[in-house]
C-alpha positions as CSV (number, residue, x, y, z in Angstrom):
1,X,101.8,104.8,83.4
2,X,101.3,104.0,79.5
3,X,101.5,107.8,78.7
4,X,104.9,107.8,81.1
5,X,106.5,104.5,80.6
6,X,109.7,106.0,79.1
7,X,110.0,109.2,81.2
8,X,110.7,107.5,84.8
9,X,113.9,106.7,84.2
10,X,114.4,110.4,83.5
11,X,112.3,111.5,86.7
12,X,115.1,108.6,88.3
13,X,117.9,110.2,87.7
14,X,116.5,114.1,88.1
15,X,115.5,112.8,91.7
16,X,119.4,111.2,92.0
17,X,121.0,113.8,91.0
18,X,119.2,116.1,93.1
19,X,119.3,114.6,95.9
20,X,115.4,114.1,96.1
21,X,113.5,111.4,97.7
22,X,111.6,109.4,95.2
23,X,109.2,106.8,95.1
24,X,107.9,104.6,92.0
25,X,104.4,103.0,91.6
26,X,103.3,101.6,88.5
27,X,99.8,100.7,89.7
28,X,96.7,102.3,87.8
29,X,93.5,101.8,89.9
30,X,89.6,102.8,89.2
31,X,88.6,106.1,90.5
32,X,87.0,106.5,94.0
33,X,83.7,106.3,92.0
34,X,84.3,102.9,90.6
35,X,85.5,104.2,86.9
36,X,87.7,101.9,85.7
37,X,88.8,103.9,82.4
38,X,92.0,105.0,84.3
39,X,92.9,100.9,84.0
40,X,93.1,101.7,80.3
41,X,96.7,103.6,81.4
42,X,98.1,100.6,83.0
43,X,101.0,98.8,81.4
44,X,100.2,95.7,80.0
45,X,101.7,92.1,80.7
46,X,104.4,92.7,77.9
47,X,105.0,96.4,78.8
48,X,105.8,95.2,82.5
49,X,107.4,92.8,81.4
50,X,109.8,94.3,79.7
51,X,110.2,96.6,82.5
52,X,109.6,95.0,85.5
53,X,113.4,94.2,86.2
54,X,114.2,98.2,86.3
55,X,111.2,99.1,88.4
56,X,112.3,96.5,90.4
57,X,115.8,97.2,90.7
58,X,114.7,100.7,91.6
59,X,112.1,100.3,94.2
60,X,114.6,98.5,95.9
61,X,112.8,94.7,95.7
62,X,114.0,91.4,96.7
63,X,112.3,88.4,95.5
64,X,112.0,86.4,99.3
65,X,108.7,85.0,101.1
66,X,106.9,86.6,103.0
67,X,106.5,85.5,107.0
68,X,103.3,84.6,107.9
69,X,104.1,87.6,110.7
70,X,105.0,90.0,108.3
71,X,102.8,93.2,107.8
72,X,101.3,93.1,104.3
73,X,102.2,96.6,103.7
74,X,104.3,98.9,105.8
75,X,102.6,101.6,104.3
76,X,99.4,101.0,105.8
77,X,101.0,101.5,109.2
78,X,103.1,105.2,108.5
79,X,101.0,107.0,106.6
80,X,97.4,108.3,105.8
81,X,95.5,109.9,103.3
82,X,93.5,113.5,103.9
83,X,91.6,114.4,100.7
84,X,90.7,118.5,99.8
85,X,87.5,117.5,101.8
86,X,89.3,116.4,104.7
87,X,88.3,112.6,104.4
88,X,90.8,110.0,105.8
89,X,91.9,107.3,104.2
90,X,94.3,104.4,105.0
91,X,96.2,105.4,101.6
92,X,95.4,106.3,98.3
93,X,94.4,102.9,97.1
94,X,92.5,101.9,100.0
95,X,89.6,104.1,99.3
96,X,87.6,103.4,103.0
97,X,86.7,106.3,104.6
98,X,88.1,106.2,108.5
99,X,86.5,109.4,109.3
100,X,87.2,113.9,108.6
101,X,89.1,116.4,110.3
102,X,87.0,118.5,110.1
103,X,84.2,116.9,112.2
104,X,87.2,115.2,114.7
105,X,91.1,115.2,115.1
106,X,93.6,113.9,113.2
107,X,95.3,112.3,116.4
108,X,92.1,110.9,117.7
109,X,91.2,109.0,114.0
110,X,95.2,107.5,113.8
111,X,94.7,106.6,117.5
112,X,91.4,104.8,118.1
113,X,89.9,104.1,114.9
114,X,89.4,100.3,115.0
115,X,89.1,100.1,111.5
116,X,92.5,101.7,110.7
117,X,93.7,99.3,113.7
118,X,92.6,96.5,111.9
119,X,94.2,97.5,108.6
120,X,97.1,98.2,110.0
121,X,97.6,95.0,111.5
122,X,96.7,92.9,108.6
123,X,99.7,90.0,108.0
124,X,100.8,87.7,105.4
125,X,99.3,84.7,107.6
126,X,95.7,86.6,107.4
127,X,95.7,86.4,103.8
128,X,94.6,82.7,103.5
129,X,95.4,82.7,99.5
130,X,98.3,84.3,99.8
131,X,100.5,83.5,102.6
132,X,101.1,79.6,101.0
133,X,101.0,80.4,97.4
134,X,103.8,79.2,95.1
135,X,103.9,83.2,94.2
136,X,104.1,84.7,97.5
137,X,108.1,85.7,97.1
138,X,107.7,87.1,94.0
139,X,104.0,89.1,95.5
140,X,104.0,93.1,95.9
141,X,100.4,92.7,97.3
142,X,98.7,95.8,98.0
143,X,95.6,95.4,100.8
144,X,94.1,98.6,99.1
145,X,94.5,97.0,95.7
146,X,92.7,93.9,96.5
147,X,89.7,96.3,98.4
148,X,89.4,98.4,95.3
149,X,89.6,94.9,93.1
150,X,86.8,93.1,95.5
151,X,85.7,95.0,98.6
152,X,88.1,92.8,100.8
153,X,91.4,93.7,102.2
154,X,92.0,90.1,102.8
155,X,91.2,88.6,99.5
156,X,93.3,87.9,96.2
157,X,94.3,90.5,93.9
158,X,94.5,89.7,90.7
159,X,96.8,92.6,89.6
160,X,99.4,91.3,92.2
161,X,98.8,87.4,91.0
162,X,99.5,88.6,87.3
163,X,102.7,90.7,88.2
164,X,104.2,88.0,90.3
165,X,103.9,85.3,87.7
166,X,105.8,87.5,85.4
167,X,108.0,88.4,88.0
168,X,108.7,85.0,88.5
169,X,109.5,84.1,84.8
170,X,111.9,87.4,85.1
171,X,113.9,86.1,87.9
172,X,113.9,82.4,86.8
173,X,115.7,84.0,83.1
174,X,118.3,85.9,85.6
């Protein structure tokens, strides 16, 4: 994102002016391999900060809690993730391996694997830390995020935690 940060207003309004379907993520995570030099890309607390309020604004997010019955990301439940080599994956954060399509169908992973089940159920309420944190409104947790972060879907994520507090100081200025 550092090498981008001042073309995605650009890619914005191409995609609005177009007609297009866009989407915006400004998360930078280690490769599958555990490399974390991609994290050198990431914005820093002051770059975000300064943009947080447009990226915001654009990915369409409202500062509110989150329900203890609310999916922790509807992502997780609509799409997956088929690499060149045919692995599946529950997106392209969460780097878990659910099975191949070459070795079984696509149809028979979505359908009955229980790990993707599980996943795809997590809630706000199963995230202990989260769901009664004084961030939680202000929270754009990612499950994959916090499995790449510390092999646990269900734990903190300390890239969401730092966002939301400056989130939080954005909103308060508004």
């Amino acid at each position: 994102m550092k090498k981008n940060l001042h073309n995605w207003k650009e890619v914005y309004e191409f995609a609005k002016l177009k007609n297009c379907m866009y989407s915006i993520d400004y998360e930078i995570f280690p490769q599958n391999d555990g490399n974390t030099k991609p994290l050198l890309l990431s914005l820093n607390k002051d770059e975000f900060y300064c943009n947080c309020k447009e990226l915001d604004k654009m990915r369409g997010f409202e500062a509110k809690s989150h329900s203890t019955s609310e999916y922790a990301c509807d992502q997780l439940r609509n799409y997956i993730l088929i690499n060149a080599k045919g692995d599946v994956f529950p997106c392209e954060k969460f780097y878990l391996k659910l099975g191949n399509i070459y070795l079984e169908k696509i149809e028979k992973i979505w359908k009955e694997s229980k790990t993707l089940q599980k996943i795809q159920d997590i809630k706000w309420g199963d995230l202990i830390n989260c769901s009664n944190c004084a961030m939680n409104k202000y929270c754009l947790r990612c499950p994959g995020m916090a499995y790449r972060e510390n092999g646990d879907a269900y734990s903190l994520s300390d890239t969401a935690c730092e966002k939301a507090k400056i989130r939080k100081i954005i909103m308060e200025e508004i």
